[in-house]
C-alpha positions as CSV (number, residue, x, y, z in Angstrom):
1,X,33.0,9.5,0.6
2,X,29.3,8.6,2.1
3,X,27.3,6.7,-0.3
4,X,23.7,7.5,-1.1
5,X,20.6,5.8,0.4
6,X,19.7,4.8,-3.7
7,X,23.4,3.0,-3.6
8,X,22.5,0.7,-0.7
9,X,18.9,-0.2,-2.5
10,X,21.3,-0.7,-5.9
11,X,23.8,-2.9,-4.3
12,X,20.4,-5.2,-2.5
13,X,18.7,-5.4,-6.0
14,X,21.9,-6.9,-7.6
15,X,22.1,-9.2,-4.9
16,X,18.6,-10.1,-5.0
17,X,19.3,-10.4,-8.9
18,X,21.9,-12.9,-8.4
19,X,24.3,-11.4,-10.6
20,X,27.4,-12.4,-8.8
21,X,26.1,-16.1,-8.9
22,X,25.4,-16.1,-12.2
23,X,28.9,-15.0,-12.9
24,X,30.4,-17.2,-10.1
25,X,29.8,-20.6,-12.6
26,X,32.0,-22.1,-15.0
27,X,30.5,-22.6,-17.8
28,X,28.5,-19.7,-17.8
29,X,24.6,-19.9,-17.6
30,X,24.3,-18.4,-21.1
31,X,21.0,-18.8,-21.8
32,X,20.1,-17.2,-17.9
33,X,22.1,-14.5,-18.4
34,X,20.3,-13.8,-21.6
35,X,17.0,-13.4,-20.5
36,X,17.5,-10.0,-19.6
37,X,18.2,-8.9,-23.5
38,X,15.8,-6.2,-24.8
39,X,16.8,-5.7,-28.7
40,X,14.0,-3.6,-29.2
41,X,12.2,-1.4,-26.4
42,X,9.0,-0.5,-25.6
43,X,7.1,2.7,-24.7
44,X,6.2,5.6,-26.3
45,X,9.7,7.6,-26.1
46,X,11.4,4.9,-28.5
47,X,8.3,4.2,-30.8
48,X,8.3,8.4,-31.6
49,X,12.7,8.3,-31.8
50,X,14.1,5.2,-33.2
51,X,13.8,6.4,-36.5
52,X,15.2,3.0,-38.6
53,X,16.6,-0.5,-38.2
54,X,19.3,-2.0,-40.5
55,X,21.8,-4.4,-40.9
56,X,25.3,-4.2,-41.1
57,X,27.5,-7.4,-41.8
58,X,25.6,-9.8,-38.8
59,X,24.8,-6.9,-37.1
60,X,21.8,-5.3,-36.1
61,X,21.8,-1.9,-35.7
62,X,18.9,0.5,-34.2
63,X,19.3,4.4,-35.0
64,X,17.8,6.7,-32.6
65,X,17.3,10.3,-33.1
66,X,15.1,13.6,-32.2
67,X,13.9,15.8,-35.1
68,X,16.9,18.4,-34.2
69,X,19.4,16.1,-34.1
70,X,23.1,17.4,-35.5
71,X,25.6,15.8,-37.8
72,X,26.9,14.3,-34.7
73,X,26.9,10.3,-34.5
74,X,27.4,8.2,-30.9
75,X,28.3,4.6,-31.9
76,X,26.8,2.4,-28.7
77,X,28.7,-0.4,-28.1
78,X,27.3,-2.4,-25.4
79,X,28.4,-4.9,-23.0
80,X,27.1,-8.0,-22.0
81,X,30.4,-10.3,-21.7
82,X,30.0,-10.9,-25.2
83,X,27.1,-13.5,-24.5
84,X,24.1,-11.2,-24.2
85,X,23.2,-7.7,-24.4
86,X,22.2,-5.2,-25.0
87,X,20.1,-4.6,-21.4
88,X,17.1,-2.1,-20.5
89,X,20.2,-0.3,-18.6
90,X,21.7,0.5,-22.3
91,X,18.1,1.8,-23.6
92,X,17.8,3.9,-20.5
93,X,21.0,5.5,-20.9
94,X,20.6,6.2,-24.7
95,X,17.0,8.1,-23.9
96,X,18.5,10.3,-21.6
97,X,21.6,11.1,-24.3
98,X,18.9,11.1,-27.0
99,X,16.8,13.7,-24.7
100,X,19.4,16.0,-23.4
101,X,21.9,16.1,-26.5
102,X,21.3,16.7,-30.3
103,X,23.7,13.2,-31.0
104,X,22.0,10.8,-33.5
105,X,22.4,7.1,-31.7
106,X,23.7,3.9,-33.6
107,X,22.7,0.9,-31.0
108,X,24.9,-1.9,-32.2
109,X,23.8,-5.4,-31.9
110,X,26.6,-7.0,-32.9
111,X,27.0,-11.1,-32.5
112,X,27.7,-12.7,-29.4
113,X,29.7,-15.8,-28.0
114,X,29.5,-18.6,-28.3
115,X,27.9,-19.4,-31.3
116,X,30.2,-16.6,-32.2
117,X,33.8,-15.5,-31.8
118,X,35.5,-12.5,-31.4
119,X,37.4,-12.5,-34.7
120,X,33.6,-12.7,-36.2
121,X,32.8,-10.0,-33.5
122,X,35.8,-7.5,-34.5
123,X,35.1,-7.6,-38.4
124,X,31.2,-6.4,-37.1
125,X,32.8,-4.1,-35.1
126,X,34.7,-2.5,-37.9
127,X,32.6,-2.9,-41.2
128,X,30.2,-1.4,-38.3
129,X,32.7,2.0,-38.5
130,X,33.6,1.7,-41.6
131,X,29.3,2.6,-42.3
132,X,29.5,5.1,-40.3
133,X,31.8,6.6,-42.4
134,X,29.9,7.0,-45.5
135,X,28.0,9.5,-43.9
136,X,29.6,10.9,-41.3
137,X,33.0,12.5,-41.1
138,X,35.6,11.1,-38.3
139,X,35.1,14.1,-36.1
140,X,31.5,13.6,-36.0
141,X,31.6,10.1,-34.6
142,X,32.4,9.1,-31.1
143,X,32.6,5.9,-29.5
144,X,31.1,4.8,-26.0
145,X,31.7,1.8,-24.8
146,X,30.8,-0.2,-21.5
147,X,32.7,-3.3,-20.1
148,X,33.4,-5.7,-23.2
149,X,31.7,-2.9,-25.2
150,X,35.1,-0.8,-24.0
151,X,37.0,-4.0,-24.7
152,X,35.7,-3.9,-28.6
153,X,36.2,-0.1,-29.1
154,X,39.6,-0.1,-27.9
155,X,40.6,-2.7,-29.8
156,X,38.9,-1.1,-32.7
157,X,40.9,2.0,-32.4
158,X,43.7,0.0,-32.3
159,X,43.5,-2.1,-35.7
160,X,42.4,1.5,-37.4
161,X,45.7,3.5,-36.1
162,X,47.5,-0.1,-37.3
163,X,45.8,0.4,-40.6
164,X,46.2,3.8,-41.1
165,X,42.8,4.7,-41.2
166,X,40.7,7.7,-39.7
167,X,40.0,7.8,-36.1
168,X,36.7,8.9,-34.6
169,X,37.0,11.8,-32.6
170,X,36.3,10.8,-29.0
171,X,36.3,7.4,-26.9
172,X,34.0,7.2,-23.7
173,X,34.8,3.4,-21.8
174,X,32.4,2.9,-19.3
175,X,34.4,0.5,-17.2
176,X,36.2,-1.3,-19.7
177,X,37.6,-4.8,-19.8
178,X,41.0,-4.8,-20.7
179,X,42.2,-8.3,-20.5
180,X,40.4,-11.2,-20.8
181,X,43.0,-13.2,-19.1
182,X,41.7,-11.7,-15.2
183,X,45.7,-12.8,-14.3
184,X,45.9,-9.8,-12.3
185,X,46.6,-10.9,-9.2
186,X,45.0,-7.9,-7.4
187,X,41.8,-9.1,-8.8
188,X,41.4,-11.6,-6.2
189,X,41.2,-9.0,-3.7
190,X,38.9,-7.2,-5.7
191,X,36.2,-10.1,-6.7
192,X,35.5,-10.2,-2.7
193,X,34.0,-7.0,-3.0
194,X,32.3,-7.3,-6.3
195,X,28.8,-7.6,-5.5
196,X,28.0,-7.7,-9.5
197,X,30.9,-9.8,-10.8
198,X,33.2,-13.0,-10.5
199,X,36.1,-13.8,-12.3
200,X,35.4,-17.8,-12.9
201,X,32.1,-17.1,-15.0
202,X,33.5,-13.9,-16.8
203,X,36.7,-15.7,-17.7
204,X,34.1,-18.7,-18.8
205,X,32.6,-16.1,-21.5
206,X,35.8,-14.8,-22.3
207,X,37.1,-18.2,-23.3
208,X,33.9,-18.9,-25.1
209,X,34.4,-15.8,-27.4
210,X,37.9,-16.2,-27.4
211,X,37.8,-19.8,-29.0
212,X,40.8,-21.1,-31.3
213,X,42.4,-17.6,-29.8
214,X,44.6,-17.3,-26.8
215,X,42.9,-14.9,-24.2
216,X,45.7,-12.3,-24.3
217,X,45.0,-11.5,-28.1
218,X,45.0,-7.7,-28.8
219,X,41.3,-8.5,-30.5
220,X,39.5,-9.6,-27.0
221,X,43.1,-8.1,-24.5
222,X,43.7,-5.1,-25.7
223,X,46.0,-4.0,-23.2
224,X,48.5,-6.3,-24.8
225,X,48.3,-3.8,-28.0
226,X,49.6,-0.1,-28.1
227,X,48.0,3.0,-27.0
228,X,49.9,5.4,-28.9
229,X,48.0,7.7,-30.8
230,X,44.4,7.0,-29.6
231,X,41.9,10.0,-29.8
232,X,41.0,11.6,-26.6
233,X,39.4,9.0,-24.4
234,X,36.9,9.7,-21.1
235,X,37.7,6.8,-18.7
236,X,35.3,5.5,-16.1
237,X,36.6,3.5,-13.6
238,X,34.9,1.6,-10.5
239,X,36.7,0.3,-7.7
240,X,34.5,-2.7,-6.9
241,X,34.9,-3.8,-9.8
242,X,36.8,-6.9,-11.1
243,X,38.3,-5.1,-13.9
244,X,39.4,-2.5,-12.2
245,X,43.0,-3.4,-11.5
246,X,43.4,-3.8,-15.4
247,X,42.0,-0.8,-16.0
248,X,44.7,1.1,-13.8
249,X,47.6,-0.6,-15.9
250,X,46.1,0.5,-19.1
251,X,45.3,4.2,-17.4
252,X,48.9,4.4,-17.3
253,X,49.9,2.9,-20.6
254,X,47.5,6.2,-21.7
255,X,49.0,8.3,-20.0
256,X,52.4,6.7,-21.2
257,X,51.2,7.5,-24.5
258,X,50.5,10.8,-24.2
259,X,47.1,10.4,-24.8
260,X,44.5,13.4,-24.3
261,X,42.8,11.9,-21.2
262,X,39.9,12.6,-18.7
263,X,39.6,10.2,-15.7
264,X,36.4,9.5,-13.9
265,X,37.0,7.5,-10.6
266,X,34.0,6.1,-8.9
267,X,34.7,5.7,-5.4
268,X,33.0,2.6,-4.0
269,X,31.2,2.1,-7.3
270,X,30.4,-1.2,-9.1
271,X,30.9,-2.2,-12.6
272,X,29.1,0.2,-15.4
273,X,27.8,2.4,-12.5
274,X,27.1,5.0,-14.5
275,X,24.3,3.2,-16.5
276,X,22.6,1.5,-13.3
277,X,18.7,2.8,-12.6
278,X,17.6,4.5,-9.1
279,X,21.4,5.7,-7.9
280,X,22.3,9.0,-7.5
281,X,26.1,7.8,-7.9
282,X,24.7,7.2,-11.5
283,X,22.8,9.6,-12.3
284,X,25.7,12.5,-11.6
285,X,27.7,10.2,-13.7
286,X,25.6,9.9,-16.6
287,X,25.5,13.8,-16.0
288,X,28.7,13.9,-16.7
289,X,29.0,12.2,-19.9
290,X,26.0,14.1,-21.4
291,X,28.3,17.2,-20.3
292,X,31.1,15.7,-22.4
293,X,28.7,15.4,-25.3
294,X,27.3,18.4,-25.1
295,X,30.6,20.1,-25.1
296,X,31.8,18.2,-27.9
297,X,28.6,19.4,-29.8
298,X,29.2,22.5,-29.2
299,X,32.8,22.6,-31.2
């Protein structure tokens, strides 16, 4: 498949951006990689449609919504390594769901590594859900998550079908991390062509959140946990992406479980493609999750 002009010009700003250097150092630059953080952004759009901002737990959560909105709730969960986030690149994306869906938008801020740790981050993560469920009913809520974002709301789901509790109704991963381990030996292949990501500094920030925990715990690896019984899940995958090879193995252990399943392969692409500015890659696949929206809103 022929790549866009706009993919070229993408792939020269993240190089000119440094991002794979920045993720090429063990320790991690924490504090670098957190200057781009925007927790709340500017401009008109978000002044007239973030309507509150409240607290959950150590959370901080940011609610967007237009006058119309439905009964229909999109928990964000971003990603950022679990070090930093959320980006302008999550902001973007949640104006154009906010402007071409009726979806009310929970942006959740949740603690980060490595003051930190992901058992902290999980019970944010789920007293997080388990506010969203005094208002809204499971089949109102769905889940998007991109790359440790995917990590938290699959291992989420999995402690609530462990616990016997409700399940939201859909799960969008944008390019998930699956195991914080990066054992997979295909991945060495992969990092060469990575132009975003390295596996020494995102294994760094994985062992920084991870802390007194080993890295293949179900909590920060969930594809050491089961997939049986998972809601309908829309799966983005990029295949210069470090985290790709995972995600293949836990594509299967889906499929393996029988789980409802839509599969969206980006040929070429790079890690979270669909939320990167300027590409034309993107913007069909941002497309096609406010299609999936759209037709769950419709139901």
């Amino acid at each position: 498949m022929k790549q866009s002009l706009s993919y070229y010009l993408t792939l020269l700003v993240i190089r000119l951006k440094g991002l794979k250097k920045n993720f090429s150092q063990d320790p991690v630059d924490v504090k670098k990689i957190r200057k781009e953080d925007v927790f709340q952004p500017k401009g008109k759009f978000f002044k007239q449609h973030i309507t509150r901002n409240f607290n959950v737990s150590n959370s901080s959560i940011t609610e967007l919504r237009k006058a119309e909105s439905t009964n229909k709730l999109l928990l964000f969960i971003h990603g950022g390594a679990f070090i930093s986030g959320p980006g302008q690149h999550h902001w973007d994306t949640a104006k154009e769901i906010i402007k071409h869906t009726n979806y009310t938008i929970w942006m959740c801020n949740y603690p980060k590594a490595p003051k930190h740790k992901i058992d902290n981050i999980s019970q944010n993560i789920d007293a997080i859900y388990a506010t969203a469920l005094k208002t809204y009913k499971p089949s109102e809520i769905t889940l998007i998550g991109d790359s440790v974002g995917g990590t938290l709301v699959t291992a989420l789901i999995q402690r609530l079908i462990a616990n016997k509790m409700q399940l939201p109704s859909k799960l969008i991963l944008v390019c998930p991390v699956f195991d914080a381990t990066l054992s997979n030996t295909a991945i060495e292949k992969v990092d060469q062509r990575d132009p975003m990501l390295s596996k020494v500094g995102i294994r760094s920030a994985k062992k920084m959140c991870a802390g007194t925990y080993d890295l293949k715990n179900v909590m920060i690896s969930p594809i050491y946990g089961s997939f049986e019984q998972f809601p309908e899940t829309i799966l983005f995958l990029a295949e210069r992406d470090i985290t790709y090879p995972d995600q293949k193995i836990a594509l299967e252990k889906l499929k393996d479980a029988a789980v409802k399943l839509s599969v969206i392969e980006g040929e070429n692409m790079v890690h979270i493609w669909p939320f990167l500015p300027i590409m034309k890659e993107a913007k069909l696949a941002l497309k096609q999750i406010l299609n999936i929206l759209n037709d769950m809103n419709s139901k």
